[in-house]
C-alpha beads as a LAMMPS data file, in Angstrom:
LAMMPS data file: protein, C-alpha beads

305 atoms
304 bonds

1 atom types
1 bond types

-500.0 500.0 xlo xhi
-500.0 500.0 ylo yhi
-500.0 500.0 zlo zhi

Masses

1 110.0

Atoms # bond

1 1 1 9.431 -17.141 -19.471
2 1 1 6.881 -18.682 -17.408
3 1 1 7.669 -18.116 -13.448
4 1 1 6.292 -20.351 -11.103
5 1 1 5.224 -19.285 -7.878
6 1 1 5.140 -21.097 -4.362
7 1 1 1.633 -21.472 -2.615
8 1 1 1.256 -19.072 0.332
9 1 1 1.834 -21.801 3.063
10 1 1 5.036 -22.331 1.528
11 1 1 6.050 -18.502 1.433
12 1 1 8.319 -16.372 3.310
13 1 1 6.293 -12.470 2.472
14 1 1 8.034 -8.723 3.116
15 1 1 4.771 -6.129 3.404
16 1 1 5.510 -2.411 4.091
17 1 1 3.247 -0.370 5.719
18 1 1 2.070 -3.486 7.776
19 1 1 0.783 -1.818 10.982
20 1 1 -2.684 -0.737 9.433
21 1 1 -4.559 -1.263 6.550
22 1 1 -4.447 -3.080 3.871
23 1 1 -1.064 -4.616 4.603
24 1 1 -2.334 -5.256 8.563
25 1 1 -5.703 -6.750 6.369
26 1 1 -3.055 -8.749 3.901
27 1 1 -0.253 -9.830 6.757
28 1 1 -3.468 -11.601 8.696
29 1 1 -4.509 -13.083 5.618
30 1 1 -1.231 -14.365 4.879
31 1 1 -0.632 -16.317 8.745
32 1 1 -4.114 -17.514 7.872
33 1 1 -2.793 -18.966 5.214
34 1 1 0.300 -20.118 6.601
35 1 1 3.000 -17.625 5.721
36 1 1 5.808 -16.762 7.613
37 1 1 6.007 -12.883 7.232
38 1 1 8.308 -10.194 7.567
39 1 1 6.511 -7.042 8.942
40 1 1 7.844 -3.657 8.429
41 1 1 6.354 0.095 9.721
42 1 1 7.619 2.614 11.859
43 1 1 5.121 1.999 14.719
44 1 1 7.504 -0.853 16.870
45 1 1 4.545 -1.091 19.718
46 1 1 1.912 -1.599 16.865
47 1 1 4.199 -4.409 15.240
48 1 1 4.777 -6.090 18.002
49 1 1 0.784 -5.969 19.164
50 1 1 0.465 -7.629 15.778
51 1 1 3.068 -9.740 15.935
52 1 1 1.893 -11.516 18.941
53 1 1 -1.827 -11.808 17.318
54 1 1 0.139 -14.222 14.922
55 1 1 1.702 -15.825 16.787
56 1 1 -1.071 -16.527 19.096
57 1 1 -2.561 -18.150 16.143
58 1 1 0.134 -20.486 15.208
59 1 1 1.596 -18.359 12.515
60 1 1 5.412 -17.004 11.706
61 1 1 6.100 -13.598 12.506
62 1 1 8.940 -10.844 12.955
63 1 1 8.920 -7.016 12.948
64 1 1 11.062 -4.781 11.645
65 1 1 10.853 -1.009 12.521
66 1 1 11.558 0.642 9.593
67 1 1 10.605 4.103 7.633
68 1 1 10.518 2.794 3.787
69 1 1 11.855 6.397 2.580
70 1 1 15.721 5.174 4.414
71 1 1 16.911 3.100 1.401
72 1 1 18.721 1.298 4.539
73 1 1 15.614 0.199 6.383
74 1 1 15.101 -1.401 3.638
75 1 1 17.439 -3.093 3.490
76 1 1 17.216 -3.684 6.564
77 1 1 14.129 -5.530 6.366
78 1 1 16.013 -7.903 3.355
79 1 1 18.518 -8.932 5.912
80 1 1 15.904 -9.832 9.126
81 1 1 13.850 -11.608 6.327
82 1 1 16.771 -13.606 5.451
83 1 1 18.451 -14.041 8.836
84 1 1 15.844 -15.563 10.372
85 1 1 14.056 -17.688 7.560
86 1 1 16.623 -17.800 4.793
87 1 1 15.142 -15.992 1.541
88 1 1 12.569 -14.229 0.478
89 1 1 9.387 -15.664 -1.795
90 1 1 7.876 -12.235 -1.964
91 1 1 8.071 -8.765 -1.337
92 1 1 4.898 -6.291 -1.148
93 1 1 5.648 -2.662 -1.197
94 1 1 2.331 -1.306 0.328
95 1 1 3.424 1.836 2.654
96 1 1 2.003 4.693 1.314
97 1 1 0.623 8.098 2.479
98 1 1 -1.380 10.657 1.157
99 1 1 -2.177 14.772 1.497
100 1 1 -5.697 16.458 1.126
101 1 1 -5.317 19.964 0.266
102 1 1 -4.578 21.955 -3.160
103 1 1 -1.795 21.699 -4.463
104 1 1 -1.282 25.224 -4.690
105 1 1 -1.151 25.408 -0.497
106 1 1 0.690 21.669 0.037
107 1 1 4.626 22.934 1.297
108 1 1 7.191 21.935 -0.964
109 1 1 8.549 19.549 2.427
110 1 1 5.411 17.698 2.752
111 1 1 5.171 16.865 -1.216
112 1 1 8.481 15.503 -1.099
113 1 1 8.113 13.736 2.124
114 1 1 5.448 12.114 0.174
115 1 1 7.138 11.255 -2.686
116 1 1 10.377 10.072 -0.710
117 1 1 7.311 7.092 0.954
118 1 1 5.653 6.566 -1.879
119 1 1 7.452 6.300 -4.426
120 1 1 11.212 6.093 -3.452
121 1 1 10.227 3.729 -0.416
122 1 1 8.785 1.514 -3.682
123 1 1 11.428 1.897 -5.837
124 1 1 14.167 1.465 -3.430
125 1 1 11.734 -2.116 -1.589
126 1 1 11.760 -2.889 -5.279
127 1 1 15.652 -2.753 -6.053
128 1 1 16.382 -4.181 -2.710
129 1 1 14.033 -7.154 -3.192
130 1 1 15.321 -8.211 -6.852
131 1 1 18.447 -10.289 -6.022
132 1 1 16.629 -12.281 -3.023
133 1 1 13.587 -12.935 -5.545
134 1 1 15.804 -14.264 -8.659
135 1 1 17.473 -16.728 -6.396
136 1 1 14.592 -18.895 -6.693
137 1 1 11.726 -17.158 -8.197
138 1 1 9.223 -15.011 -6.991
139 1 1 6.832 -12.210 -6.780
140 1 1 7.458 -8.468 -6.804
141 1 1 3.831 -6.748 -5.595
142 1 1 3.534 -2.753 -5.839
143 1 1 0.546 -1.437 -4.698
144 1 1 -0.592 1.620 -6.511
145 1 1 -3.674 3.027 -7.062
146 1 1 -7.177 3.856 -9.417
147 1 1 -5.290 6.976 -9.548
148 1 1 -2.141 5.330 -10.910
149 1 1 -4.708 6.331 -14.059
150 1 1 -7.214 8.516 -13.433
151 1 1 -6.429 11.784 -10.418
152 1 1 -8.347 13.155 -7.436
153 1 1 -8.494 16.483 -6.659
154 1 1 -7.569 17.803 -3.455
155 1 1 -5.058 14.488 -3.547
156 1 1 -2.769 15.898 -6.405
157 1 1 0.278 15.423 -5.129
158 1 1 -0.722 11.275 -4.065
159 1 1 -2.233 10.906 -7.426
160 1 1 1.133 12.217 -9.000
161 1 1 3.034 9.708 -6.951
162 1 1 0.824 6.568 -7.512
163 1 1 1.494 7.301 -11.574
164 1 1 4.893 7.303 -10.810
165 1 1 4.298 3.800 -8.781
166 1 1 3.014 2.701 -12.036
167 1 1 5.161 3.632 -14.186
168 1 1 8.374 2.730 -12.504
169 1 1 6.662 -1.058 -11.756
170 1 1 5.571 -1.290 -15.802
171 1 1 9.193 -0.300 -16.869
172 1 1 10.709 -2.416 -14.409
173 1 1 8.423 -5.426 -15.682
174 1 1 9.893 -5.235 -18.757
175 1 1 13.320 -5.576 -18.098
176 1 1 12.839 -7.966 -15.498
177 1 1 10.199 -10.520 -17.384
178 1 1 10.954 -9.714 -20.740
179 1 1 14.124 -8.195 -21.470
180 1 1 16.369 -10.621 -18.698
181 1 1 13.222 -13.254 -19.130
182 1 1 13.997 -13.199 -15.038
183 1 1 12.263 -15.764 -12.992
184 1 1 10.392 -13.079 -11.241
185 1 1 6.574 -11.600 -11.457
186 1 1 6.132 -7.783 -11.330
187 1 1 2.314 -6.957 -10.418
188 1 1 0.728 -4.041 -9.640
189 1 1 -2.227 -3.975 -7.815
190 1 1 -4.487 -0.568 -8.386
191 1 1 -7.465 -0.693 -5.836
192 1 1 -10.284 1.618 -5.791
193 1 1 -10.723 3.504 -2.148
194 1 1 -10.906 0.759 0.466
195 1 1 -12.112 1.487 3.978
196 1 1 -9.001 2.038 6.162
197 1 1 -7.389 4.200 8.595
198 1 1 -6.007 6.345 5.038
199 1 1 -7.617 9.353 5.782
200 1 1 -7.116 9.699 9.436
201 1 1 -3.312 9.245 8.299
202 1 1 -3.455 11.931 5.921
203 1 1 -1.451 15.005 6.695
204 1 1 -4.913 17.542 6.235
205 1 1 -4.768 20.968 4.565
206 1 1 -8.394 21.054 4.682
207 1 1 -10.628 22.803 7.381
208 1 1 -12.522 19.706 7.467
209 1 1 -11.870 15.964 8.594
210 1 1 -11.074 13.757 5.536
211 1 1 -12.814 11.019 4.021
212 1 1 -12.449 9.117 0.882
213 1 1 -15.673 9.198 -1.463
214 1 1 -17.959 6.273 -1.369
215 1 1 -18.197 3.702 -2.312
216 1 1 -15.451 1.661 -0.573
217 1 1 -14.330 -1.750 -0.401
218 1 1 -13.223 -4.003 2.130
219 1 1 -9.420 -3.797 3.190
220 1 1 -10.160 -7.907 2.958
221 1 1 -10.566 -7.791 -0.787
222 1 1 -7.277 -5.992 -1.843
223 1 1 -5.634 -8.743 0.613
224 1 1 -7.023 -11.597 -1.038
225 1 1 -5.758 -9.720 -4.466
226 1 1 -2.256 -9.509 -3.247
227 1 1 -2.052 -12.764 -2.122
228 1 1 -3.179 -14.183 -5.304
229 1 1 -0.775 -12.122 -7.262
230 1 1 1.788 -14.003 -5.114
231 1 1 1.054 -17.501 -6.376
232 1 1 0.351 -16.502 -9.178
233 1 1 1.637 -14.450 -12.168
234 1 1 -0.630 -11.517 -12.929
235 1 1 0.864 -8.269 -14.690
236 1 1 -1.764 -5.957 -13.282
237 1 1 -4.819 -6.210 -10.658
238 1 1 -7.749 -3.414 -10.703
239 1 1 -9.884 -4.037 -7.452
240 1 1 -12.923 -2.885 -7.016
241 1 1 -15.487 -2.256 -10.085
242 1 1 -15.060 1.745 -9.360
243 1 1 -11.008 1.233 -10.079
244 1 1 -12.132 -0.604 -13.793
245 1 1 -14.242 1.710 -14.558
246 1 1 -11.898 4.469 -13.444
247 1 1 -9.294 3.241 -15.381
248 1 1 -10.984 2.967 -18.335
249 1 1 -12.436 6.766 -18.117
250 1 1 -9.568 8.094 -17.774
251 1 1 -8.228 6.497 -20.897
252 1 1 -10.941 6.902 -23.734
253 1 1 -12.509 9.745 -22.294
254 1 1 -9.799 12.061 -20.275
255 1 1 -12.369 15.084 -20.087
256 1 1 -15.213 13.195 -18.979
257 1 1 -12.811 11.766 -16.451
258 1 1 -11.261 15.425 -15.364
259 1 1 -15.593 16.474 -14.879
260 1 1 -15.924 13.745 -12.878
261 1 1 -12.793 13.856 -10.360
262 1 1 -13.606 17.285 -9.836
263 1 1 -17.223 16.124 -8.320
264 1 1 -15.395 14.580 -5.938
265 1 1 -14.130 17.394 -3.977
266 1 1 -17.200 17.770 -1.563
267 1 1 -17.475 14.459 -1.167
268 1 1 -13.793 14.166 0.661
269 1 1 -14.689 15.632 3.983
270 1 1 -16.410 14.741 6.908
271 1 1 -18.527 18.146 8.466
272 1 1 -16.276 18.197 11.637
273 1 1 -13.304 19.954 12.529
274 1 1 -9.920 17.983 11.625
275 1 1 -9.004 15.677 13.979
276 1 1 -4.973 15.357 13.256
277 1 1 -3.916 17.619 10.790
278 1 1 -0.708 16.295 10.948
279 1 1 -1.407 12.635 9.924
280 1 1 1.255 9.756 10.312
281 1 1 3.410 12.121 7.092
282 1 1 6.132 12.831 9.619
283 1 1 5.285 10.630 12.464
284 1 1 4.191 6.370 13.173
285 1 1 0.660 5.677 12.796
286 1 1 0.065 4.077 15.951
287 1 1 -3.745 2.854 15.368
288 1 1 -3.544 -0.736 15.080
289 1 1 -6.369 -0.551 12.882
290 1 1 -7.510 -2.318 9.570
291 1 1 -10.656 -0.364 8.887
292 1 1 -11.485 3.473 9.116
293 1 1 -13.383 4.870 11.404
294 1 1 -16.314 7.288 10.110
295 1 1 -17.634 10.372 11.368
296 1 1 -17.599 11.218 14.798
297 1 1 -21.026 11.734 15.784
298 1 1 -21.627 7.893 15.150
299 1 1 -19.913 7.168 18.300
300 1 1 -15.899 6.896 19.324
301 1 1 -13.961 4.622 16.909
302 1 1 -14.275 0.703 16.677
303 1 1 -10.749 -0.440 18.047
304 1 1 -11.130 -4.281 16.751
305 1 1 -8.697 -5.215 13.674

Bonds

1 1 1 2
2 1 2 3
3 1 3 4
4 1 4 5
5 1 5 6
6 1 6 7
7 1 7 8
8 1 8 9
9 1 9 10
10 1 10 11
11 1 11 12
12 1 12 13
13 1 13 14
14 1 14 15
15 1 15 16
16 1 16 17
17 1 17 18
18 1 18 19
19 1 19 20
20 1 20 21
21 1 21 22
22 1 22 23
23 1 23 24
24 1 24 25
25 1 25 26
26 1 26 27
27 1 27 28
28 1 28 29
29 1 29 30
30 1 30 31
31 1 31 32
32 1 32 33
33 1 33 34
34 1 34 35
35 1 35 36
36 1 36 37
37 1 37 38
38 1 38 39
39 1 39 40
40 1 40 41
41 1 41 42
42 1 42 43
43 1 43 44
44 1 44 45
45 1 45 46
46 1 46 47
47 1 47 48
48 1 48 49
49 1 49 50
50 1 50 51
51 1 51 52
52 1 52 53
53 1 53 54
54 1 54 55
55 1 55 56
56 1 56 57
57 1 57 58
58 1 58 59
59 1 59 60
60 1 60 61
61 1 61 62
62 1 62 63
63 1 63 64
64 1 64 65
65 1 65 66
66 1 66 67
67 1 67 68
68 1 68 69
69 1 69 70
70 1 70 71
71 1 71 72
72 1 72 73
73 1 73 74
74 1 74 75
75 1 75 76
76 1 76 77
77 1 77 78
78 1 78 79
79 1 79 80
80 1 80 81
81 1 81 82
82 1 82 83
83 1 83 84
84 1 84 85
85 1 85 86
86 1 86 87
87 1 87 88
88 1 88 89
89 1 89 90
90 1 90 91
91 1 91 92
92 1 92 93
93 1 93 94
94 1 94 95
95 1 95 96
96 1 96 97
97 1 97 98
98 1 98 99
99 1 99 100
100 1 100 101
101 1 101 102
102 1 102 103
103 1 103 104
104 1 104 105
105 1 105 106
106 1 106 107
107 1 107 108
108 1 108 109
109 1 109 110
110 1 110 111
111 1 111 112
112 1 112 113
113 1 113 114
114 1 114 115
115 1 115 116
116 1 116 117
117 1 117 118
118 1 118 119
119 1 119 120
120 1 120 121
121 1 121 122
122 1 122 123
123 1 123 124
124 1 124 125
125 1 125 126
126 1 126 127
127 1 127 128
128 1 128 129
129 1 129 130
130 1 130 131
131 1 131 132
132 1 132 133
133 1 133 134
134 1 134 135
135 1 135 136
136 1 136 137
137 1 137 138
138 1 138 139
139 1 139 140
140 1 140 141
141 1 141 142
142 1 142 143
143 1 143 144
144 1 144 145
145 1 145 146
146 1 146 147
147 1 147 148
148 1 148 149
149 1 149 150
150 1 150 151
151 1 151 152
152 1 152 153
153 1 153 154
154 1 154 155
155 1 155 156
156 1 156 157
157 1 157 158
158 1 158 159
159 1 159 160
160 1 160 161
161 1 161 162
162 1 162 163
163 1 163 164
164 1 164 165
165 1 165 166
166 1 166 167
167 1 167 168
168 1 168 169
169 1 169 170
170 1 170 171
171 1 171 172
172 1 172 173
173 1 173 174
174 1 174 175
175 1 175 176
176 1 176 177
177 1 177 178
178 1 178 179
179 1 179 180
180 1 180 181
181 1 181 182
182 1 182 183
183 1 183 184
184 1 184 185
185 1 185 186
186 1 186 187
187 1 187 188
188 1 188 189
189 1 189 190
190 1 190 191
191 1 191 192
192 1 192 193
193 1 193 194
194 1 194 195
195 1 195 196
196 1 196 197
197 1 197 198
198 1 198 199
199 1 199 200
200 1 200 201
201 1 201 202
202 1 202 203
203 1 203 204
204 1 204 205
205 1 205 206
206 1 206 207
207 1 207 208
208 1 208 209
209 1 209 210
210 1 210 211
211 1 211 212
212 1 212 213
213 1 213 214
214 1 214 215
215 1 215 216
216 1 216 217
217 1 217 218
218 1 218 219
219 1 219 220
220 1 220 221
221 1 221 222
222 1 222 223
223 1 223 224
224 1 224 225
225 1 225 226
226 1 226 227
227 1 227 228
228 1 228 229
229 1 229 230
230 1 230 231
231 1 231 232
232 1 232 233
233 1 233 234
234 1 234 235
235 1 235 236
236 1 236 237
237 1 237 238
238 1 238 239
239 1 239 240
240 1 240 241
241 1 241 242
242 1 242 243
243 1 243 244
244 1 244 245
245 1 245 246
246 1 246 247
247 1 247 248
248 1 248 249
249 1 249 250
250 1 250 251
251 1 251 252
252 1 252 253
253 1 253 254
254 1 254 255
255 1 255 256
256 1 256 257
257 1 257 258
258 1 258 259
259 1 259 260
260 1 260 261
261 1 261 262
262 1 262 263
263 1 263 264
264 1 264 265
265 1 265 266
266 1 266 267
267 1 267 268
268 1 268 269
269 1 269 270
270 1 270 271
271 1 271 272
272 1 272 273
273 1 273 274
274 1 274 275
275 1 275 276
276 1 276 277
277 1 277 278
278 1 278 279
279 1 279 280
280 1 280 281
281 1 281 282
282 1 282 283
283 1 283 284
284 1 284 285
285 1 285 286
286 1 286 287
287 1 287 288
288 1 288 289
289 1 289 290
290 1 290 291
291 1 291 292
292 1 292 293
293 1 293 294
294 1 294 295
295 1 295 296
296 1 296 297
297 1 297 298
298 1 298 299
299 1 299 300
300 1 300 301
301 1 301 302
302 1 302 303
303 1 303 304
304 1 304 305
């Protein structure tokens, strides 16, 4: 069954994990666009900050303050989206989190804390969302990873999580599009690293400050992915040529791939001292912040979105 999708100006959009990132890079893009949007984090003051950006610019906005691992936040976040614009057009699970350290010395709490964001908070957005999106057609985004196929060391247990993203979202596709031959689309986007506040958010085993390997791509381009995966059916989205080839590697050649992640280990730290061991695991990310910031000897970190 063919579903047909609204154009964004004519969308009411859920994101998770809007305060920062790629869904703060995809909720602007969307009130650029003309969406009205649902936003949904833990971080209330950030929300708000971001909330009043939109609105500023003419858009739609509302906040909800929500941690996606409470199957009732989000649900929650169902019933703002409704009471105050009447249905839902699409629903992008994007909170996420991950841990650098071996997986030998991550505690059993934090791996599990992890999982209960990751990949609960996805399947539960994604359970929650169904009934509001059959009622007249829309779009189910998951946002998963390169490593939804291929791993990175020293990020075991967020590579574990982000192939359990995937294959929850490709099982769920099928029973969805072509088992009930519902009026819904099931994508799942798989970016390669993109330059946002990810590590600084990291919960850090490491003796060093984390960084994701370059190269990186713009928080921008995995927005502009998203958004066209919510006009318009796609089954799966790599962004970024490093998440293709990735992808592929880890297919046809799974040894090649394992050589090559493991490369990757000294090329996941900055040479400074952490900076928050603790990340935003336990506790709201409060940075505001689309992009990253890089290492600290280049100055103190850029503040704009």
């Amino acid at each position: 069954m063919a579903v047909s999708l609204k154009p964004i100006n004519e969308q009411v959009i859920v994101i998770t994990g809007a305060s920062s990132g790629i869904g703060l890079a995809t909720a602007l893009a969307a009130a650029n666009k003309g969406a009205k949007l649902v936003l949904a984090a833990r971080s209330e003051e950030t929300l708000d900050e971001v909330v009043a950006q939109i609105v500023s610019m003419g858009g739609e906005a509302i906040r909800v303050s929500a941690d996606v691992a409470e199957r009732e936040h989000l649900q929650k976040i169902a019933d703002a989206a409704v009471a105050r614009f009447g249905r839902i057009d699409t629903w992008v699970n994007n909170a996420g989190v991950s841990i650098y350290g071996r997986l030998d010395e991550v505690s059993e709490g934090d791996s599990r804390r992890l999982f209960d964001v990751n990949f609960w908070g996805l399947v539960n957005g994604s359970l929650i969302a169904l009934p509001y999106l059959k009622q007249s057609g829309g779009a189910l985004i998951n946002v998963g990873s390169e490593v939804s196929d291929a791993v990175v060391a020293l990020q075991g247990m967020y590579s574990a999580s982000k192939h359990a993203v995937k294959g929850f979202t490709d099982a769920l596709r099928v029973e969805v599009e072509d088992v009930d031959e519902s009026n819904v689309a099931i994508t799942l986007i798989q970016p390669t690293a993109v330059d946002t506040p990810y590590p600084q958010h990291a919960r850090n085993y490491m003796e060093k400050e984390p960084k994701l390997p370059d190269p990186q791509i713009e928080p921008a381009k995995v927005a502009a992915a998203i958004l066209d995966a919510a006009c318009n059916h796609r089954r799966d989205v790599r962004v970024g040529a490093q998440a293709v080839l990735n992808s592929v590697i880890a297919k046809v050649a799974p040894s090649l791939g394992d050589k090559l992640a493991a490369k990757q280990v000294d090329r996941q730290h900055y040479e400074e001292p952490p900076r928050d061991p603790a990340g935003t695991l336990h506790k709201p990310g409060r940075t505001g912040r689309v992009k990253g910031t890089g290492p600290m000897e280049d100055g103190p970190p850029s503040t704009h979105r």
